[in-house]
Each structure stands twice: as structure tokens, then as C-alpha cells.
N, C-alpha and C positions, 0 to 999 in steps of 0.2 A: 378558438374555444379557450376560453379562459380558467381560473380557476374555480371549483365547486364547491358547496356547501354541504358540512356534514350534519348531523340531527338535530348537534345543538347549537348550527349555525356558526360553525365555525370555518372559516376560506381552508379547504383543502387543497392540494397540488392537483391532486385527478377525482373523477368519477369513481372508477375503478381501476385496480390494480394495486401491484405494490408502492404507489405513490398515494394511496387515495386516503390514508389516515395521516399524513404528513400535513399539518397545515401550510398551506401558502406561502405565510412570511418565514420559515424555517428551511424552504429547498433548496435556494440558492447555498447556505450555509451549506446544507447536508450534501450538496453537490460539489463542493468544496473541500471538504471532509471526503468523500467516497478517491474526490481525484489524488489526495495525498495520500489514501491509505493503500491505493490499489497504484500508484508511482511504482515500478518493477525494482527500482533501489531502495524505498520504504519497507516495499514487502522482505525482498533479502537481506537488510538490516535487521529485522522484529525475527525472522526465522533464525539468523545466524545470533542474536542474543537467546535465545532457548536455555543453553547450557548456563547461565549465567553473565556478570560484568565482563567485556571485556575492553581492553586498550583501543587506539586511532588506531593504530599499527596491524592489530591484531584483526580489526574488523576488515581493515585495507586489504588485508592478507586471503580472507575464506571468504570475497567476493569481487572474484575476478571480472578484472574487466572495468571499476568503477577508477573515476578520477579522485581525485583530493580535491577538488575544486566542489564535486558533486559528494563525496560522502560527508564532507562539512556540511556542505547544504542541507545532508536532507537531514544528518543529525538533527543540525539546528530546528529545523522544523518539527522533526517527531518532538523533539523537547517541547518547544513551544506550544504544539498540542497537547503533552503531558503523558505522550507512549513511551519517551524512553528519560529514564534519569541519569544525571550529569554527575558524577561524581570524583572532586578536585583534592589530590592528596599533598599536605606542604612535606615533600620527602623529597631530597637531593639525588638524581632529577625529580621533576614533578611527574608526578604522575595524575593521570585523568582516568578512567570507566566511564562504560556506556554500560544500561541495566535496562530490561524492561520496566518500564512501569505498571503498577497493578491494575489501569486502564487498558491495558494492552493487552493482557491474560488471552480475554476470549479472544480476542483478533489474531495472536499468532496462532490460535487452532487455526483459524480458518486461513491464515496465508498457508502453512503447510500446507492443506488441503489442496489447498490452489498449486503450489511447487507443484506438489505430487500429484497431481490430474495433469498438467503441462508435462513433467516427465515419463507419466505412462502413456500420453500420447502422441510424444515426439516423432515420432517414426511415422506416427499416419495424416500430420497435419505437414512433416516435410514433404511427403508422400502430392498431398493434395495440393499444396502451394507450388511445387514441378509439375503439377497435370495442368494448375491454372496458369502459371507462366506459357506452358507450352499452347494452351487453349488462346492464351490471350497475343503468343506473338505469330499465329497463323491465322489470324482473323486479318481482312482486307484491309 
């Protein structure tokens, strides 16, 4: 099943659903976009710039666990989509900031949102991934 037509003829993604006002040649893009915004080091990036600019270091720091290898990366990348700003100061040492950008406003509501559903339900999806482990190494 291919893509559908909307009233005024325009290729949509779906029939129905939340695809179905999306035209056609825009999904692959928007599917592109959903995977760099919803990246779990994108998302911790946009939430921990909240408070304002801060340093490589400092970002390195209130989100454990990421490499240098990966928070350049995806820097680089929120930038180039235009969620966070770069910003280069000529001061002895140099100094750098990261900023959200005013594209990114409404997205960091909705990454918290996401934090904080994953951290109230911590407990009950470890919970059920040990039921399913256990389900899954008693089967024949």
C-alpha cells in the first residue's frame, strides 16, 4: 500500500493516522528529524541546556556516561539542525558554549516530559524486563 491522496490531491504518508497530513515527499525527512530528536544523548543535551549556556566540560560532566567522541557528535548535529547555538569566545583560554536555540524551546518541554515518564517508571519497566528475561530463558 502506497502513499494516499488528500482533498486537494496532495501524496500523503497514510490514509489515516498521525501520518496521514504529512505529504509523501516530506517523511523520509521527518523520519530523520524524529530519529535525531528522540537519540537519548540529543534528548539529555536539550534537557541539561535548560538552565542556560554551558561549556564541553560542563555538559561532559551532568551527563554521565556519554563519550567525547559522542557529545561532539551530536553537538554537531543539534547545531546543524539549529536546536542548539555555538557560541566562540576570543578570551585566553578560549572558551566555547552551548545554548538552546529558540527552535528547540518547545522540544525541551517535551524531552522533560519524556525524562520524567522514564524516571516515574523506572521501577516497573525493570520490574517487567526481569519477568520477560525470566519468561524468555524458560521457554524450550
Amino acid at each position: 500500500m502506497g502513499a494516499m491522496q488528500d482533498s486537494a490531491g496532495t501524496r500523503t504518508a497514510a490514509a489515516i493516522g498521525p501520518c496521514a497530513g504529512i505529504p509523501a515527499d516530506r517523511m523520509a525527512f521527518i523520519r530523520q528529524v524524529l530519529d535525531r530528536v528522540g537519540d537519548k544523548w540529543s534528548m539529555l543535551i536539550i534537557a541539561v541546556l535548560e538552565d542556560g549556556p554551558l561549556r564541553y566540560t560542563d555538559l561532559q560532566r551532568q551527563i554521565p556516561g556519554i563519550s567525547q567522541r559522542m557529545l561532539t557528535h551530536t553537538l554537531r548535529q543539534l547545531q546543524e539542525d539549529g536546536l542548539i547555538t555555538r557560541a566562540a569566545y576570543a578570551e585566553v583560554p578560549p572558551r566555547v558554549e552551548y545554548d538552546l536555540a529558540p527552535l528547540s524551546r518547545g522540544l525541551h518541554e517535551i524531552v522533560m516530559r519524556l525524562i520524567g515518564w522514564a524516571a516515574d517508571h523506572h521501577d516497573e519497566i525493570r520490574t517487567n524486563r526481569a519477568q520477560a528475561g525470566t519468561a524468555a530463558s524458560s521457554r524450550p
